[in-house]
C-alpha atoms as a printed R data frame, in Angstrom:
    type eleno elety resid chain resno       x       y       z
1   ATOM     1    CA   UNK     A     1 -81.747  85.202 -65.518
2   ATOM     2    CA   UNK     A     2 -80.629  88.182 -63.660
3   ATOM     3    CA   UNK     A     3 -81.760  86.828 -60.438
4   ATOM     4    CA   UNK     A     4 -80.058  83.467 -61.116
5   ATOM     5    CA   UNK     A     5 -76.732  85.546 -61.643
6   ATOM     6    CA   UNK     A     6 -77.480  87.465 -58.498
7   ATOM     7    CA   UNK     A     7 -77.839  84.531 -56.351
8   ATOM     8    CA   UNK     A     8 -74.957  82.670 -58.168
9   ATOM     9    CA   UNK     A     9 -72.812  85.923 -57.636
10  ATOM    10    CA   UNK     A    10 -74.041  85.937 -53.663
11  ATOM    11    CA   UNK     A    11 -73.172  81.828 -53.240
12  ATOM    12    CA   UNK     A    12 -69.690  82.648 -54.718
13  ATOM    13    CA   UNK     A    13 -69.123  85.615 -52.256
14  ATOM    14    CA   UNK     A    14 -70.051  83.165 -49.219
15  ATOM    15    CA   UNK     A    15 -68.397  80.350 -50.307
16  ATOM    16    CA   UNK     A    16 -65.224  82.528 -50.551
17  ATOM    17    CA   UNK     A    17 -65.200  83.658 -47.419
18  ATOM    18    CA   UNK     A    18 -65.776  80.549 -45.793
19  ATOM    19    CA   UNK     A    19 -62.800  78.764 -47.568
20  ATOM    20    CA   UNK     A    20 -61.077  81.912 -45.970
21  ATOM    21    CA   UNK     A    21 -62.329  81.694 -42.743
22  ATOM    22    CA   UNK     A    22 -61.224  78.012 -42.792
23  ATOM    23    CA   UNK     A    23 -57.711  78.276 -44.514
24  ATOM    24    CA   UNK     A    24 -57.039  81.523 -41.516
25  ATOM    25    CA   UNK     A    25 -58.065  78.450 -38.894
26  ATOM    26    CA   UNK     A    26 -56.116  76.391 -40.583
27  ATOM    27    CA   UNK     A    27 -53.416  78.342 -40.891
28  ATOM    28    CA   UNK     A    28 -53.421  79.596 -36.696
29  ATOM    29    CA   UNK     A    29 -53.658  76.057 -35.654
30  ATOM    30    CA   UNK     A    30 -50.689  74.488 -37.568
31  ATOM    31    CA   UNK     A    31 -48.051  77.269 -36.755
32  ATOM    32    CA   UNK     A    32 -49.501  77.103 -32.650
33  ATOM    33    CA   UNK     A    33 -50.778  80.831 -33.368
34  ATOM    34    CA   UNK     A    34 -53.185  82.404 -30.815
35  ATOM    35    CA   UNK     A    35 -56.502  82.990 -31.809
36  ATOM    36    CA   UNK     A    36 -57.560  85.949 -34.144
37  ATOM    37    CA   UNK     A    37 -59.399  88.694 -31.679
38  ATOM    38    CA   UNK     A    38 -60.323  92.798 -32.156
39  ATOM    39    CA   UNK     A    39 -58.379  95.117 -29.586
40  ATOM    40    CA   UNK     A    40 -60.716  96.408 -26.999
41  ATOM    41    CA   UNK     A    41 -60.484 100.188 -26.424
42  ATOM    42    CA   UNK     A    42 -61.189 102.015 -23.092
43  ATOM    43    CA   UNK     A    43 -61.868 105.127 -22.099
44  ATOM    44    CA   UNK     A    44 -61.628 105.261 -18.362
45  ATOM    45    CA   UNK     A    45 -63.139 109.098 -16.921
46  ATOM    46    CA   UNK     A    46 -61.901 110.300 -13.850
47  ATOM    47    CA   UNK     A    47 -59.201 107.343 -13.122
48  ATOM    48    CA   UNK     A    48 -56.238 110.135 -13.629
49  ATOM    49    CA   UNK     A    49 -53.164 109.948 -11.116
50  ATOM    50    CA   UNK     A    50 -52.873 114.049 -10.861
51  ATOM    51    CA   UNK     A    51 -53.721 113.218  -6.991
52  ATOM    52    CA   UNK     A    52 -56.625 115.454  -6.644
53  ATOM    53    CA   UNK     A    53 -59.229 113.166  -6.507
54  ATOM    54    CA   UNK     A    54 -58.875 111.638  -9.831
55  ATOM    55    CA   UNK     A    55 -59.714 115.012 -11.939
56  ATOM    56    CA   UNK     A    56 -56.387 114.611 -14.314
57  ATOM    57    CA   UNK     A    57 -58.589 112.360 -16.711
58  ATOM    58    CA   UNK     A    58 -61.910 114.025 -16.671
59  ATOM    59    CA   UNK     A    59 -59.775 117.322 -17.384
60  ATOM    60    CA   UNK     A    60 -57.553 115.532 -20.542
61  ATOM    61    CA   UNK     A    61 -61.077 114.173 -22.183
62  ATOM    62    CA   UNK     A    62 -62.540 117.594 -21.726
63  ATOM    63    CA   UNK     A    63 -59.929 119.236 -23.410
64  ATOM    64    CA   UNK     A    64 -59.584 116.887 -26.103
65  ATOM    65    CA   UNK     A    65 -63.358 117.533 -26.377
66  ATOM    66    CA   UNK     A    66 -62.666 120.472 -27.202
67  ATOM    67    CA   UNK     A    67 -59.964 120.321 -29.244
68  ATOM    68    CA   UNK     A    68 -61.545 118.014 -31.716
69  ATOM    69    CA   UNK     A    69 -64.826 120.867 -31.348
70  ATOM    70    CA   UNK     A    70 -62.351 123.417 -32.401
71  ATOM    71    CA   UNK     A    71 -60.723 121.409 -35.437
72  ATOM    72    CA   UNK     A    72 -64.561 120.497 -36.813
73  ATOM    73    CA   UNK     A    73 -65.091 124.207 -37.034
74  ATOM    74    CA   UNK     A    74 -61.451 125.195 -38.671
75  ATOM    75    CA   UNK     A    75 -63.415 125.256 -42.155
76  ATOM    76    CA   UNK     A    76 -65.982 127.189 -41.034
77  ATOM    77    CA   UNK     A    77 -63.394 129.971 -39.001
78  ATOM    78    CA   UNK     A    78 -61.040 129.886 -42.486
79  ATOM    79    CA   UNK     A    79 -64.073 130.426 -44.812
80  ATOM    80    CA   UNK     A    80 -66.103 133.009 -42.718
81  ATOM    81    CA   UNK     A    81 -63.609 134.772 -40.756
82  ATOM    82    CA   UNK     A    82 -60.781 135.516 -43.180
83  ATOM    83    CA   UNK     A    83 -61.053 136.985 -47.014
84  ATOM    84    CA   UNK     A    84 -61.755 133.600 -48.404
85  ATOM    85    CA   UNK     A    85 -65.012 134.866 -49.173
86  ATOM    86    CA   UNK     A    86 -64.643 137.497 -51.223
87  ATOM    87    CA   UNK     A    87 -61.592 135.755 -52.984
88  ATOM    88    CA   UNK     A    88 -63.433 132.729 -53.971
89  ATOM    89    CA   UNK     A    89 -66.541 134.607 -55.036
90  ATOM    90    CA   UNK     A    90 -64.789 136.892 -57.488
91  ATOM    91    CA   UNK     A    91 -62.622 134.155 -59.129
92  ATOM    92    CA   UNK     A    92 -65.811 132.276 -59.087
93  ATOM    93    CA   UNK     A    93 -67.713 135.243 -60.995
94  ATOM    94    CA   UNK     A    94 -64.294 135.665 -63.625
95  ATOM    95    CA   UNK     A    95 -65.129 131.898 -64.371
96  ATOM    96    CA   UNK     A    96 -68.384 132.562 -65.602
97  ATOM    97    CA   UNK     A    97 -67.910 135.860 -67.081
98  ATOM    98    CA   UNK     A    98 -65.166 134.151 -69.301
99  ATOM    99    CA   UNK     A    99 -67.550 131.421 -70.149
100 ATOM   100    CA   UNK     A   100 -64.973 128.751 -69.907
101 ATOM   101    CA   UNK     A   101 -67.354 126.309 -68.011
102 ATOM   102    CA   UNK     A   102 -65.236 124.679 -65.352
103 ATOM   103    CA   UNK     A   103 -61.871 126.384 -66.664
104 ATOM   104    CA   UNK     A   104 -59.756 126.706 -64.080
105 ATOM   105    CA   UNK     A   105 -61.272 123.871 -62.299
106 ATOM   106    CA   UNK     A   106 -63.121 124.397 -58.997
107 ATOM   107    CA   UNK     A   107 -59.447 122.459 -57.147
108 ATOM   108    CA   UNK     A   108 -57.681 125.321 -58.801
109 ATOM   109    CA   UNK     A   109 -59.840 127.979 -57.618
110 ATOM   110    CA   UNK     A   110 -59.947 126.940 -54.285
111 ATOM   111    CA   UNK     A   111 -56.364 126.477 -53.681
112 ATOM   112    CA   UNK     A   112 -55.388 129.940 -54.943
113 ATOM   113    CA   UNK     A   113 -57.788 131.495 -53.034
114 ATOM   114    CA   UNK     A   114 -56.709 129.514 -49.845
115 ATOM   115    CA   UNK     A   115 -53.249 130.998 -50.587
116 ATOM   116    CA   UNK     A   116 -54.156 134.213 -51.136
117 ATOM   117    CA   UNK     A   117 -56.164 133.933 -47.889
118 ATOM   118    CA   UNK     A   118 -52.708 132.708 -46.313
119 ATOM   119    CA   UNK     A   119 -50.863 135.602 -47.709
120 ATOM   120    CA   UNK     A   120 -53.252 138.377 -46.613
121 ATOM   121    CA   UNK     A   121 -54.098 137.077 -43.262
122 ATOM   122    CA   UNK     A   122 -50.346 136.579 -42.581
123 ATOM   123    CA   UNK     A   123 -49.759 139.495 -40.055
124 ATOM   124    CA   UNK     A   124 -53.277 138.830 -38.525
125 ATOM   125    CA   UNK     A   125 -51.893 135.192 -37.676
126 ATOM   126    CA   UNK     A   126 -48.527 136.392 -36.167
127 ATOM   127    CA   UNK     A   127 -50.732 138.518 -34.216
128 ATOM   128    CA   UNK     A   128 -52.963 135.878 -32.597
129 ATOM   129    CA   UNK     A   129 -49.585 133.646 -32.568
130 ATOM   130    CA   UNK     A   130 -47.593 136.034 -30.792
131 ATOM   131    CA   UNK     A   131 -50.478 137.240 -28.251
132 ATOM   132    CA   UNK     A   132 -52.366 133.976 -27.707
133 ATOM   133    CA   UNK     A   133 -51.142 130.920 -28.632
134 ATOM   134    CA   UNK     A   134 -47.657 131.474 -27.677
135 ATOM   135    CA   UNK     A   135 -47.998 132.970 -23.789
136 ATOM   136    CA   UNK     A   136 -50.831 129.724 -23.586
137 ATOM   137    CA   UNK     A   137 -48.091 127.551 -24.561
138 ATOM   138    CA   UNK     A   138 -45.717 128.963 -22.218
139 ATOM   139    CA   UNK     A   139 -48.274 128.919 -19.576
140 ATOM   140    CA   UNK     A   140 -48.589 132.708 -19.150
141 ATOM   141    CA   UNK     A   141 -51.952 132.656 -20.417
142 ATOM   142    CA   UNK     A   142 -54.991 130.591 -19.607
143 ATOM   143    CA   UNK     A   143 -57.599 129.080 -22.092
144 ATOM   144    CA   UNK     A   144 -59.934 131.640 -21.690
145 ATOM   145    CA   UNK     A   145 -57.390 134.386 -21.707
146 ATOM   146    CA   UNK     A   146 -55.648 132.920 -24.681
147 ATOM   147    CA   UNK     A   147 -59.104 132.807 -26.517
148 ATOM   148    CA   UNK     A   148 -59.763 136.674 -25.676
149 ATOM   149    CA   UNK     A   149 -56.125 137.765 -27.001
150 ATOM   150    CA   UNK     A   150 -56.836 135.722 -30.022
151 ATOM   151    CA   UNK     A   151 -59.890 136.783 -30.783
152 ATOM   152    CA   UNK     A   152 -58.952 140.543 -30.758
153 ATOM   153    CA   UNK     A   153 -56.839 140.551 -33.970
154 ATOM   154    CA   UNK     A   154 -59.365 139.085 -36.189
155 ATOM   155    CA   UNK     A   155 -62.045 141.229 -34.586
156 ATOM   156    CA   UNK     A   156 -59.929 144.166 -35.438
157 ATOM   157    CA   UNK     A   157 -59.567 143.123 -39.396
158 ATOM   158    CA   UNK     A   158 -63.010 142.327 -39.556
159 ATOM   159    CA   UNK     A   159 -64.061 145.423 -37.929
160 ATOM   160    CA   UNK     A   160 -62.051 147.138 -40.530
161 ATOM   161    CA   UNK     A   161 -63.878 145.713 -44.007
162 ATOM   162    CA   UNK     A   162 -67.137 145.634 -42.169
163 ATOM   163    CA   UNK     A   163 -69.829 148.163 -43.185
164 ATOM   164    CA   UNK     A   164 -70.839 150.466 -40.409
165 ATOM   165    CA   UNK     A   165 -74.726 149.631 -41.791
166 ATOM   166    CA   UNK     A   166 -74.317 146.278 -41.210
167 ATOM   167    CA   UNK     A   167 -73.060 145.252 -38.394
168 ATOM   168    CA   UNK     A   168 -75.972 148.032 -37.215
169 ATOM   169    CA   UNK     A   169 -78.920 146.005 -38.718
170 ATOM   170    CA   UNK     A   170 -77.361 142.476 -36.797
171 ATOM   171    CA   UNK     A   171 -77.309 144.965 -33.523
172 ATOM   172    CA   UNK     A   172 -80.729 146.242 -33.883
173 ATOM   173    CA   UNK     A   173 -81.801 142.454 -34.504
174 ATOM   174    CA   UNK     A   174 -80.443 141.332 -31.919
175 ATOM   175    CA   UNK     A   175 -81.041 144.325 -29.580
176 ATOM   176    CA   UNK     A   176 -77.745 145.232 -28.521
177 ATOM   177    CA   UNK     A   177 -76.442 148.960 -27.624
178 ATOM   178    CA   UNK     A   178 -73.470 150.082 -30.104
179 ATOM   179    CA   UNK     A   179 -70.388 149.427 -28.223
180 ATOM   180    CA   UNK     A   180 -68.215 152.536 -27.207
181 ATOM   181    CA   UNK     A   181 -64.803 150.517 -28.530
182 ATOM   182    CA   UNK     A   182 -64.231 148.300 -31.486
183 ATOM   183    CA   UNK     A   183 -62.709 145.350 -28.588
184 ATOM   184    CA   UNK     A   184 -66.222 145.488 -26.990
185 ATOM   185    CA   UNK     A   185 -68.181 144.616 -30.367
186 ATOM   186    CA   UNK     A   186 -69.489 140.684 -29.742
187 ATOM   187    CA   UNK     A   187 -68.539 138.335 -32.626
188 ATOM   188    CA   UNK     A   188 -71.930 137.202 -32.639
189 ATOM   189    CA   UNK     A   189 -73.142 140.146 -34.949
190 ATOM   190    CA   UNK     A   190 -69.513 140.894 -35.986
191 ATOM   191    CA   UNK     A   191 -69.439 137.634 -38.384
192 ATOM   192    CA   UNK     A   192 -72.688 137.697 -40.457
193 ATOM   193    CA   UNK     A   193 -72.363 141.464 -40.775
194 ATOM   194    CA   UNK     A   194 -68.675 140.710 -42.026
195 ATOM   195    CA   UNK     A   195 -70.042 137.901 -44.320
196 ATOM   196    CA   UNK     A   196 -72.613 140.231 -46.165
197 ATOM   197    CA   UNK     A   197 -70.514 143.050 -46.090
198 ATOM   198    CA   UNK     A   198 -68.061 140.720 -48.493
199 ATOM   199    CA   UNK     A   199 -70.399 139.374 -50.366
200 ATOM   200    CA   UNK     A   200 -71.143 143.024 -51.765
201 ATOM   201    CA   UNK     A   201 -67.461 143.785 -51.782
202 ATOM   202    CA   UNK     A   202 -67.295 141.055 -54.371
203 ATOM   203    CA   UNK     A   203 -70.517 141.357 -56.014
204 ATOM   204    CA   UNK     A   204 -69.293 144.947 -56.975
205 ATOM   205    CA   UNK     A   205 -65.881 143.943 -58.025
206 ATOM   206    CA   UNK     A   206 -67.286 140.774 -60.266
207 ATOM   207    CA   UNK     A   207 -69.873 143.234 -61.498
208 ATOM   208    CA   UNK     A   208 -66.543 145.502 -63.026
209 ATOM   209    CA   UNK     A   209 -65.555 141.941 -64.363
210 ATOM   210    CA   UNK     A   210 -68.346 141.345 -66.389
211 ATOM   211    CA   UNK     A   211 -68.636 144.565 -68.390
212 ATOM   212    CA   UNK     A   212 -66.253 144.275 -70.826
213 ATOM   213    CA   UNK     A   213 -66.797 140.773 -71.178
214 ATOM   214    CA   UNK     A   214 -70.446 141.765 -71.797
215 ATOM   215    CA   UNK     A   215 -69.714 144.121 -74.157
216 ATOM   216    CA   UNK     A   216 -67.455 141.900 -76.403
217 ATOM   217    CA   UNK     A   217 -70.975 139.035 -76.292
218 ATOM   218    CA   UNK     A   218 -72.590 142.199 -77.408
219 ATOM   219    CA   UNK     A   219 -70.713 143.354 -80.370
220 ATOM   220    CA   UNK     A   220 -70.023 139.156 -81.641
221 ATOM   221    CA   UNK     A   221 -73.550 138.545 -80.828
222 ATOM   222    CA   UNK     A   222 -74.199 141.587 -83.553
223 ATOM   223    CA   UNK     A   223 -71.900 140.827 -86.010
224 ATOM   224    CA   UNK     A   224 -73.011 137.459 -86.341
225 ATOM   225    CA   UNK     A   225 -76.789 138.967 -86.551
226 ATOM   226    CA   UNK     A   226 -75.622 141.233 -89.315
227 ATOM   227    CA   UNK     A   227 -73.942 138.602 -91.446
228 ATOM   228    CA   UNK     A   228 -76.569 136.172 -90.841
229 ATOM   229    CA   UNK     A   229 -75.240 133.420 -89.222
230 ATOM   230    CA   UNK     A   230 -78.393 132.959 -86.612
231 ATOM   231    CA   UNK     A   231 -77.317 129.353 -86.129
232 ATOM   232    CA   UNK     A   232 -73.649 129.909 -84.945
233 ATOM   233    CA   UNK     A   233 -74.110 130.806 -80.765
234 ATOM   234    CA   UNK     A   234 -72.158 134.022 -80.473
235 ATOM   235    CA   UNK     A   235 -70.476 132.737 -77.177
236 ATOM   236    CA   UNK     A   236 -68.724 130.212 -79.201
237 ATOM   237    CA   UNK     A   237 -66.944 133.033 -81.318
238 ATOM   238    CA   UNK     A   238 -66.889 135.154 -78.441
239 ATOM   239    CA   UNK     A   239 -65.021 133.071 -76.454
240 ATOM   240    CA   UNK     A   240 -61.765 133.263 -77.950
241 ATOM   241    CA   UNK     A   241 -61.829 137.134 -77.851
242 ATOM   242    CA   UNK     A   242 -62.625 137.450 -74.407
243 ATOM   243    CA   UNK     A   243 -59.158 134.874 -73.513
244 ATOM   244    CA   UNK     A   244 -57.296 137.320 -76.396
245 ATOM   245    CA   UNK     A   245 -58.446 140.500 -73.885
246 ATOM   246    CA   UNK     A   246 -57.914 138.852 -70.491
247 ATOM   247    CA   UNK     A   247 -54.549 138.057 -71.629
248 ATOM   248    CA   UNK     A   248 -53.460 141.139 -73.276
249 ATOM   249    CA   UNK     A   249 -54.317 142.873 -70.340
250 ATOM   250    CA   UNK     A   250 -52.649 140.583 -68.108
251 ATOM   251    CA   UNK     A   251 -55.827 140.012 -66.023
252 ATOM   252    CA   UNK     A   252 -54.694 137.306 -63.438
253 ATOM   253    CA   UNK     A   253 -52.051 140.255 -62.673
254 ATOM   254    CA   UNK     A   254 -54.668 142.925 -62.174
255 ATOM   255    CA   UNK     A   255 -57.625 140.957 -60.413
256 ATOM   256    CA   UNK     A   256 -55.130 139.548 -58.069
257 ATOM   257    CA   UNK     A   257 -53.101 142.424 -57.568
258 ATOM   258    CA   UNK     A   258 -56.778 144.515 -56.851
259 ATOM   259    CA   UNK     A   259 -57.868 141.529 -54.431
260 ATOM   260    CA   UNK     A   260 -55.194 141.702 -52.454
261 ATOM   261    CA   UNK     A   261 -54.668 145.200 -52.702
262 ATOM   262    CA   UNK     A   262 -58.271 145.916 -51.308
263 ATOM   263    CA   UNK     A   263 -57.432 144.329 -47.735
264 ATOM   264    CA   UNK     A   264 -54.823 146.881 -46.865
């Protein structure tokens, strides 16, 4: 029976497009319309009218290239590069010390730390707008030039929550001297060393998180022993308390205010 459906469901679906098909012919013929066709797209390399042998189009599609190269790694530059990481991670970490499950939801996570990234990266950005992007607008700068002067900013803030042991260990493996000045360090072993070096930064400050928090499953998780209730999960009494704490002592306030505070 199911395969009688299927094929009935099928012959529907064709016949339905047919009588479409048909009715459109219809339809084109009686009002003198021109046939239905797809637009054709070119792309035409090297056919530019700079004068200089035709290099005006090769040199747009390269540096569209490139542009769409740059805008498929954006993600990539916000996450690793700015202090997404170590935002995300500790809100992350609150989430589960709380127990709430998916409370605040992972939407409402990300966007606060995406503005928190905003707000603390701020002056780096009016940094690399001010030195890069707006001399390369202007035409003072070249790409590679603009790229450089842009580049130095957010070496400089990584540079400055990056652990000296680190970025050492990603220089030995690689087998690079240690540069004599900070604008000299490559970004190569700059990033992953900044990466880890957050990722402990925010292991340590969820680990201050989940003390309390552990404490209070500690102290339910006994009283409930005590009184014999072995069938009631403490974390279901505990949870309550731990929203009562978190809100008495204004947490958002304080793990916000210490996030942001620990980038300056």
């Amino acid at each position: 029976m199911k395969t009688m459906d299927e094929k009935n469901r099928w012959r529907f679906i064709a016949a339905t497009a047919a009588c479409s098909l048909l009715l459109l012919s219809v339809t084109a013929g009686v009002a003198g319309a021109e046939p239905l066709s797809l637009p054709s797209i070119e792309v035409n390399i090297g056919d530019g009218d700079s004068g200089t042998g035709g290099t005006g189009g090769t040199s747009t599609l390269l540096q569209l290239l490139m542009l769409f190269t740059v805008l498929s790694l954006a993600p990539a530059i916000l996450i690793m590069l700015t202090s997404f990481t170590r935002i995300v991670v500790v809100l992350s970490l609150l989430r589960h010390a709380l127990g709430t499950q998916q409370i605040p939801a992972n939407q409402i996570v990300i966007g606060l730390s995406l503005f928190l990234t905003f707000f603390i990266m701020a002056p780096v950005w009016n940094d690399v707008n001010s030195g890069a992007i707006q001399p390369f607008v202007d035409e003072e700068l070249t790409a590679e030039e603009a790229l450089e002067a842009a580049a130095d900013p957010v070496r400089e803030f990584m540079l400055k929550h990056t652990r000296d042991k680190d970025l050492a260990l990603f220089m030995k493996i690689s087998g690079t001297t240690q540069p004599g000045t900070p604008a000299e360090t490559g970004l190569t072993e700059l990033i992953p060393a900044f990466v880890i070096s957050e990722l402990k930064t925010a292991f340590q400050i969820g680990f201050m998180i989940y003390v309390p928090f552990l404490i209070l499953d500690m102290v339910v998780a006994s009283v409930l022993l005590s009184m014999g209730m072995l069938m009631l999960p403490p974390i279901m009494v505990s949870l309550p308390f731990k929203l009562m704490l978190f809100v008495l002592v204004d947490g958002w306030y304080l793990i916000v205010g210490s996030l942001v505070e620990s980038f300056h």
